[in-house]
C-alpha positions in Angstrom: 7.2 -15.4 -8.1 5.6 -17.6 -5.4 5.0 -17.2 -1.7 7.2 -19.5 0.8 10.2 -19.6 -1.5 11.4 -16.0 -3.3 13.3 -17.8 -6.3 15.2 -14.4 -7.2 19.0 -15.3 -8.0 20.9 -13.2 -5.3 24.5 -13.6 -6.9 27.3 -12.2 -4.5 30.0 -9.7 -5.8 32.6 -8.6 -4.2 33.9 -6.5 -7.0 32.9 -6.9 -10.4 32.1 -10.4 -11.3 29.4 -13.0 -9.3 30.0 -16.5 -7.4 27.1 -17.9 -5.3 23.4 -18.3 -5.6 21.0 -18.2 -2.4 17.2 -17.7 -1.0 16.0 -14.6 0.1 15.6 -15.6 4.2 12.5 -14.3 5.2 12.8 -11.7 8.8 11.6 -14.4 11.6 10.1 -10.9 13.2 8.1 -10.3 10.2 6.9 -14.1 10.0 5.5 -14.0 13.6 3.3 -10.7 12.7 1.8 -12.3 9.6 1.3 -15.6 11.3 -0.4 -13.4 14.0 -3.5 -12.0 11.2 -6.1 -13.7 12.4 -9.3 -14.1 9.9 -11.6 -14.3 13.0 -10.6 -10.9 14.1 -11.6 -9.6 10.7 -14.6 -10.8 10.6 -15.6 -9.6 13.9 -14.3 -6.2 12.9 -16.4 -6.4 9.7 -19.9 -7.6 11.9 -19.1 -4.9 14.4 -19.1 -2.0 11.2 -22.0 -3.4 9.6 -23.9 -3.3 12.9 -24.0 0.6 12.7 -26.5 0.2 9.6 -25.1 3.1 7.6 -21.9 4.7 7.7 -22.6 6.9 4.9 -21.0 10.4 5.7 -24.2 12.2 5.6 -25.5 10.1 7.8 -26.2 11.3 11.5 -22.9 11.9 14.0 -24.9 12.0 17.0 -26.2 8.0 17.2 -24.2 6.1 19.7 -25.6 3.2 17.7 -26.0 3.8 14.2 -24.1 6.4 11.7 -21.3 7.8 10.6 -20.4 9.0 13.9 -21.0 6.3 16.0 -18.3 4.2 13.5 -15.8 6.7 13.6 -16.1 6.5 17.4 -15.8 3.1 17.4 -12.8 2.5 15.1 -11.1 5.6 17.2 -12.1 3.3 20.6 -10.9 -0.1 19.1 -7.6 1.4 17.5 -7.1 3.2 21.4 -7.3 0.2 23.1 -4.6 -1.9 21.2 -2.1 1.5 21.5 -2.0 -0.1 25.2 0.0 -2.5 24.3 2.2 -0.7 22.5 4.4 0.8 25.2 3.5 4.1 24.2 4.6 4.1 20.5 0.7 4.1 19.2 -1.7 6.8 19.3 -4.9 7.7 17.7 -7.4 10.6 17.3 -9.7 11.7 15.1 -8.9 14.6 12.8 -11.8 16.7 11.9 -12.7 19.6 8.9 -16.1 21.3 8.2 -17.1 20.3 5.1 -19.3 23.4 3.1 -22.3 21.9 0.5 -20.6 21.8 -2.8 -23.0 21.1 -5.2 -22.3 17.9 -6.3 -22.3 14.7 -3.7 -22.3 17.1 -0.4 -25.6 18.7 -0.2 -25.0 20.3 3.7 -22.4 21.0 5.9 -20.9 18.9 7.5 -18.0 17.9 10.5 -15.7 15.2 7.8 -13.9 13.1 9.9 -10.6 10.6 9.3 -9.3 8.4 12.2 -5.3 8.5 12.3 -3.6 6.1 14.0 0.0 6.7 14.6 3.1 4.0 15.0 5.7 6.3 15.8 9.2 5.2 15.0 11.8 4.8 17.4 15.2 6.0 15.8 14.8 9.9 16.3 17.0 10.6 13.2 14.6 8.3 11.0 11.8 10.5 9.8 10.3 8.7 7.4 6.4 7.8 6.9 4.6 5.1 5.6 1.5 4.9 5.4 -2.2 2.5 4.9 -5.5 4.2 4.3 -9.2 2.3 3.4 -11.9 4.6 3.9 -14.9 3.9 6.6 -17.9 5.3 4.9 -20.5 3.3 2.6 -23.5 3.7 0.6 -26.7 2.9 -1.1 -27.5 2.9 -4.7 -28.7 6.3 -4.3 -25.0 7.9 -3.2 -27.1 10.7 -1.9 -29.2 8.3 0.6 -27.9 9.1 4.0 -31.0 7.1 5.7 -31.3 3.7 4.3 -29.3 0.6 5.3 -25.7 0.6 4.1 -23.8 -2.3 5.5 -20.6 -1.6 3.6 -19.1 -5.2 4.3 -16.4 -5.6 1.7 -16.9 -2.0 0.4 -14.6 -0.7 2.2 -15.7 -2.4 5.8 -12.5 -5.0 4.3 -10.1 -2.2 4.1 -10.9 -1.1 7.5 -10.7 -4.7 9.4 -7.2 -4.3 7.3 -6.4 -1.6 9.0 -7.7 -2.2 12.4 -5.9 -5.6 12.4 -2.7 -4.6 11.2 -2.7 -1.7 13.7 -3.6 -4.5 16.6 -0.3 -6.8 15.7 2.2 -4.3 14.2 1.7 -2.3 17.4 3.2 -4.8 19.5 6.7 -4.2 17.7 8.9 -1.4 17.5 9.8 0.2 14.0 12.4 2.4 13.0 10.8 4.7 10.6 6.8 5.4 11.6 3.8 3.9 10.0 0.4 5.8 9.9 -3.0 4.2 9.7 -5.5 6.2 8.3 -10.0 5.4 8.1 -10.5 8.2 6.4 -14.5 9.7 5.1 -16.2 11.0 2.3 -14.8 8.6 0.2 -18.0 7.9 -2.1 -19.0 11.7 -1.7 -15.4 12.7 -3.8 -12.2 11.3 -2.3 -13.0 14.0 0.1 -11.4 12.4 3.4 -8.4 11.4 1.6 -7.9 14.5 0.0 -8.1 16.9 3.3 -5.4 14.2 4.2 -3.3 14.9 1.1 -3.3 18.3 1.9 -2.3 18.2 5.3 0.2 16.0 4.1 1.9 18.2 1.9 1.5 21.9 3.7 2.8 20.1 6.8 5.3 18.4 4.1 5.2 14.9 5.8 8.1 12.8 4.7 5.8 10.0 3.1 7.7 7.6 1.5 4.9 5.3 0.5 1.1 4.6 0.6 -0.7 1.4 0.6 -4.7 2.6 0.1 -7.2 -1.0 0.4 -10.1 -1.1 -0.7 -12.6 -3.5 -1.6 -10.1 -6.4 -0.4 -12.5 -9.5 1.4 -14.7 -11.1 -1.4 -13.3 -13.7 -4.1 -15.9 -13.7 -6.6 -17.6 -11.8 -9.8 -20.9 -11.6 -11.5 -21.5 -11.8 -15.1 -18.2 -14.3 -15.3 -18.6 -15.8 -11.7 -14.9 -16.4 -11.0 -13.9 -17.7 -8.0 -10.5 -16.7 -7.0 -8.9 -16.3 -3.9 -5.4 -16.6 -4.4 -4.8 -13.5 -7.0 -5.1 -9.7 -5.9 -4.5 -6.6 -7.4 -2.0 -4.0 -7.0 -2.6 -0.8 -9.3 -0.3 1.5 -9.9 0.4 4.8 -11.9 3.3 4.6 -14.9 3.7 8.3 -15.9 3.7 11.2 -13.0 0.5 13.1 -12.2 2.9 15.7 -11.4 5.2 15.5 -14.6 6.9 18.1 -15.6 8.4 19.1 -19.5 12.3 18.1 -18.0 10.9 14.9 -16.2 9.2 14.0 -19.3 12.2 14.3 -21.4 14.2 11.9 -18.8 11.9 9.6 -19.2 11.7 9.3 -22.9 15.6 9.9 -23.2 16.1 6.8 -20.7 12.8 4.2 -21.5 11.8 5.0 -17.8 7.8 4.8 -18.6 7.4 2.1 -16.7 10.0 3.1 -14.0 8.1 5.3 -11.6 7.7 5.2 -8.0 4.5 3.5 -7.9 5.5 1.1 -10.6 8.6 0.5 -7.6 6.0 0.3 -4.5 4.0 -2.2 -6.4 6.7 -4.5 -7.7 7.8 -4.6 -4.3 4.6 -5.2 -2.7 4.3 -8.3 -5.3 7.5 -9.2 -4.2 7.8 -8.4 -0.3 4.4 -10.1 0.0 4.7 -13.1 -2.1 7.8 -14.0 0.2 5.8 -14.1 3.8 2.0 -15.1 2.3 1.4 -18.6 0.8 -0.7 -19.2 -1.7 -1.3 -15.6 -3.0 0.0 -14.0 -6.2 0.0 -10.4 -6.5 -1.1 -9.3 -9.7 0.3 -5.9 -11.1 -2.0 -3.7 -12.7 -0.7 -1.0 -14.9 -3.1 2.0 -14.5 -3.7 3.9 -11.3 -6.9 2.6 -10.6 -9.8 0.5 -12.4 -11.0 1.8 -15.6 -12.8 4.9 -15.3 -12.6 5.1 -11.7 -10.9 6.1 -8.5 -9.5 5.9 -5.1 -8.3 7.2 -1.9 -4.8 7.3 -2.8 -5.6 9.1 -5.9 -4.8 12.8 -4.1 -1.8 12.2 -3.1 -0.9 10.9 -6.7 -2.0 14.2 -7.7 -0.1 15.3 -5.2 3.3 13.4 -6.1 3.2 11.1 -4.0 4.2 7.1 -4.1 0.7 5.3 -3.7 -0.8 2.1 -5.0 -4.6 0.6 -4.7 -4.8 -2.8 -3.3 -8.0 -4.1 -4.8 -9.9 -8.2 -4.4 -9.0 -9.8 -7.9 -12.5 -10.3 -9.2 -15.1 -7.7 -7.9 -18.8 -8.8 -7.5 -21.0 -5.3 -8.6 -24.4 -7.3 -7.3 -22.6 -6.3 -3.9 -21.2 -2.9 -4.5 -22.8 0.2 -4.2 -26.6 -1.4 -4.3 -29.4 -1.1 -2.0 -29.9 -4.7 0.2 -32.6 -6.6 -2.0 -34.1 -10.0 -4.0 -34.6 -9.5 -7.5 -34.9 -12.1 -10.5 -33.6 -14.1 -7.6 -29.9 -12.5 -6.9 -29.4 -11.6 -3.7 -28.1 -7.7 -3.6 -26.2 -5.7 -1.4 -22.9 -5.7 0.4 -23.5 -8.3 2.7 -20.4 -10.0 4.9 -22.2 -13.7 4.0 -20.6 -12.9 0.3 -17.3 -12.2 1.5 -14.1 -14.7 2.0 -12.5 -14.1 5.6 -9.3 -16.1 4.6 -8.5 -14.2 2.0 -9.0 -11.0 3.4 -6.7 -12.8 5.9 -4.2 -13.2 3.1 -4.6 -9.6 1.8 -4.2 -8.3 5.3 -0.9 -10.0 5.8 0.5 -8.6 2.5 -0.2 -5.3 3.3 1.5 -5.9 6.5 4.6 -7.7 5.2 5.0 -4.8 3.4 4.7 -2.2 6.0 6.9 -4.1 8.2 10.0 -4.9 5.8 9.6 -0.7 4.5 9.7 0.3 8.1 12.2 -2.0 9.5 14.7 -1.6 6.3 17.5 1.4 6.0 16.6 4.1 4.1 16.7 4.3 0.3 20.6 4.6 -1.7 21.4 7.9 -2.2 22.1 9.3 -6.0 22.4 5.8 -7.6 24.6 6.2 -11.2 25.5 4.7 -14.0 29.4 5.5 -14.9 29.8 6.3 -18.4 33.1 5.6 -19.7 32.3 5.1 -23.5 30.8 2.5 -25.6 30.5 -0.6 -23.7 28.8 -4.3 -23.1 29.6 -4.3 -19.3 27.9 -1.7 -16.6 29.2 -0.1 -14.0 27.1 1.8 -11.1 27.8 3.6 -7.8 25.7 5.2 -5.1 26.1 6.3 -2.0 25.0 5.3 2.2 21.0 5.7 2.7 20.8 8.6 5.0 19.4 7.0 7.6 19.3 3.4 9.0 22.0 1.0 8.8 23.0 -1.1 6.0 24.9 -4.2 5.7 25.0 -4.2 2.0 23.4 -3.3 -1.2 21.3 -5.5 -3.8 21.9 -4.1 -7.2 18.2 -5.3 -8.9 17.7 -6.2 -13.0 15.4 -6.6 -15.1 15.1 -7.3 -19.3 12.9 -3.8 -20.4 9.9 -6.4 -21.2 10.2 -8.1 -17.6 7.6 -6.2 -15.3 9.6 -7.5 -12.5 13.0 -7.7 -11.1 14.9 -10.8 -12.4 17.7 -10.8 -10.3 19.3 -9.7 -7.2 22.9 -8.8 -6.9 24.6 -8.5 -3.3 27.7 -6.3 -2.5 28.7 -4.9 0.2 30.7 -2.2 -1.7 28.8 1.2 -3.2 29.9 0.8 -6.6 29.6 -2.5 -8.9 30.4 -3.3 -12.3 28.4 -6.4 -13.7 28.3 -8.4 -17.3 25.7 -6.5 -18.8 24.5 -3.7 -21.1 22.5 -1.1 -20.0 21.1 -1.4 -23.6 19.7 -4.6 -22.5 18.4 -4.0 -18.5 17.4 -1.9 -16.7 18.9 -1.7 -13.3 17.6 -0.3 -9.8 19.8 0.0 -6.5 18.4 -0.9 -2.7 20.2 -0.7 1.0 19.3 -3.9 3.2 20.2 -4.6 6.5 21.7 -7.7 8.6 18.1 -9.0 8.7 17.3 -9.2 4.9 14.8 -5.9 5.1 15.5 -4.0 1.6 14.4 -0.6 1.3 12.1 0.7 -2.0 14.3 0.5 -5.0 16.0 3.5 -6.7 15.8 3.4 -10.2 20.2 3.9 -11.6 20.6 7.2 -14.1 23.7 8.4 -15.4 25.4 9.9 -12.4 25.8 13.7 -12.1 28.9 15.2 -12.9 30.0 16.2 -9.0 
């Protein structure tokens, strides 16, 4: 699928068999957002973090000019000042824990801090969350040197322009369902920032629907193979449950679901969302959580059984990742913004926002999609019911063939049952709500329906 034009078949039923074929029309209120990323503003972000010479979370809180402090307090100033504009629907603070020496990357105690930037929504019965996270802290080779110059450019000062400039344009517009913005800590000390947000997340059982985490999003190049890409980015995703449980497992070998999960969902429609309102960009779907051996922020609230996918540059250059500024065999080292692509951080910056926007302007997801089973048959026939919040105009029943790692096609109705020319032996299918301006919520994978 490719941006501009989203060349999904949308075939209209009105009962059980199809006439017309169409474009997805993009939301003229989303358009005007993503036209309004500017790559300027991200690379001033990215100057103005790099200026505070470390941000490693160690480092001292007391600097007005340099540390992990003096960042937090900027991010907190810069993501206070755009809430002006926002007519009172953006807020921000900084949400603090004391952090005890545990042995391993924490070697004293310590205030962690996250800045949280709230869009709330404005229908009252909509409680839904979404939410973006990139984490503000960087280091040195030595993850333990809290001292030494740590400009943190593109690792993660990329995710956290992201942030910063999706919280200055979306701020401007009103949303139905909130969206939360989150620069959290701690990050290369253990995912600790992110997990004291996890937490609170789920003992103040927050209804998050979705998480976009960003990091490492602004440079199109690699070592070793020196690929130059810029029009390719990565979207991982988790296939079988942290959480899974003996009766969940058995679903999903009874049904062929392994690749059905709700982060497998996030991501296809992040490829797809995005691909529709950013040119030239392909989103590529990675099938593991994160990158071999390694994680990220949205890893604890995985754990945690929650929808969350890593959005990650396509080619990662490790002579500017986690290494001390320096010359050596003549290769310049260290994350420096000279090595990083402001465009495409551009273009990455608008997916994520595309995708923010069409979640949080869309109804709410179908309710108890199902097949009907009425014996042995080549035809399939599904039902749902109203999202329980938001309003729909119709419903796009979504299929796939069980090798496609997309959805193929789109099928409109404005009814809450369909019966289509298929076989469920064949497809799989999935069921979303979308309103009058073409915003579709997350889709809901169809099961066989519960005996009511």
């Amino acid at each position: 699928m490719k941006s501009g034009f989203v060349l999904l078949s949308i075939l209209v039923f009105t009962g059980t068999i199809a006439c017309a074929q169409t474009i997805i029309r993009k939301d003229p209120v989303i358009e005007k957002m993503v036209a309004a990323v500017s790559s300027d503003s991200l690379k001033g972000y990215v100057h103005s973090l790099i200026r505070f010479k470390t941000r490693h979370t160690l480092s001292v809180r007391n600097n007005s000019k340099e540390g992990i402090g003096a960042a937090q307090k900027w991010v907190l100033d810069q993501l206070q000042q755009f809430a002006k504009n926002s007519g009172g629907r953006l807020s921000a603070y900084l949400d603090t824990i004391t952090y005890q020496p545990d042995g391993k990357r924490v070697n004293k105690s310590l205030t962690l801090g996250n800045v949280v930037a709230v869009l709330k929504g404005t229908a009252p019965k909509d409680k839904r969350i979404f939410m973006m996270t990139a984490h503000l802290d960087s280091r040195r080779t030595d993850v333990m040197d809290a001292v030494g110059v740590a400009p943190g450019a593109n690792d993660d000062g990329s995710g956290v322009a992201a942030i910063m400039e999706c919280a200055r344009v979306m701020s401007r517009e009103a949303f139905p369902a909130t969206i939360i913005f989150v620069v959290t800590s701690g990050e290369e000390q253990g995912l600790l920032g992110a997990t004291f947000m996890a937490g609170k997340v789920a003992t103040q059982n927050w209804p998050l629907e979705a998480l976009l985490n960003n990091d490492i999003i602004g440079s199109n190049n690699s070592n070793e193979t020196n690929t130059i890409n810029n029009t390719e980015v990565r979207v991982f995703s988790e296939g079988i449950p942290a959480t899974l449980s003996a009766a969940t497992a058995r679903e999903i070998r009874s049904y062929g679901l392994e690749n059905d999960g709700a982060a497998r969902q996030l991501a296809r429609y992040f490829k797809e969302v995005g691909e529709r309102y950013v040119d030239n960009m392909t989103v590529k779907l990675i099938y593991r959580n994160d990158r071999f051996l390694r994680g990220g922020d949205h890893s604890p609230f995985v754990e945690k059984g929650y929808t969350a996918v890593r959005i990650t540059e396509m080619n990662e250059n490790f002579t500017h990742q986690h290494q001390d500024i320096r010359t050596q065999n003549g290769i310049q080292y260290g994350d420096l913004p000279e090595f990083m692509d402001f465009e495409y951080l551009r273009k990455n910056t608008a997916l994520n926002l595309a995708t923010l926007a069409n979640l949080a302007r869309a109804p709410a997801k179908p309710q108890q999609p199902g097949y009907i089973m009425k014996g042995l048959e080549n035809s399939t026939t599904l039902q749902w019911d109203d999202p329980a919040t938001g309003s729909s105009s119709g419903f796009y029943l979504l299929m796939r063939e069980t090798s496609s790692p997309v959805w193929q096609k789109k099928f409109f109705t404005k009814n809450k049952s369909i019966t289509v020319p298929y076989s469920k032996d064949n497809y799989f299918f999935a069921v979303q709500a979308v309103n009058t301006e073409g915003n579709e919520s997350l889709p809901v994978v169809v099961k066989p329906a519960s005996k009511k």
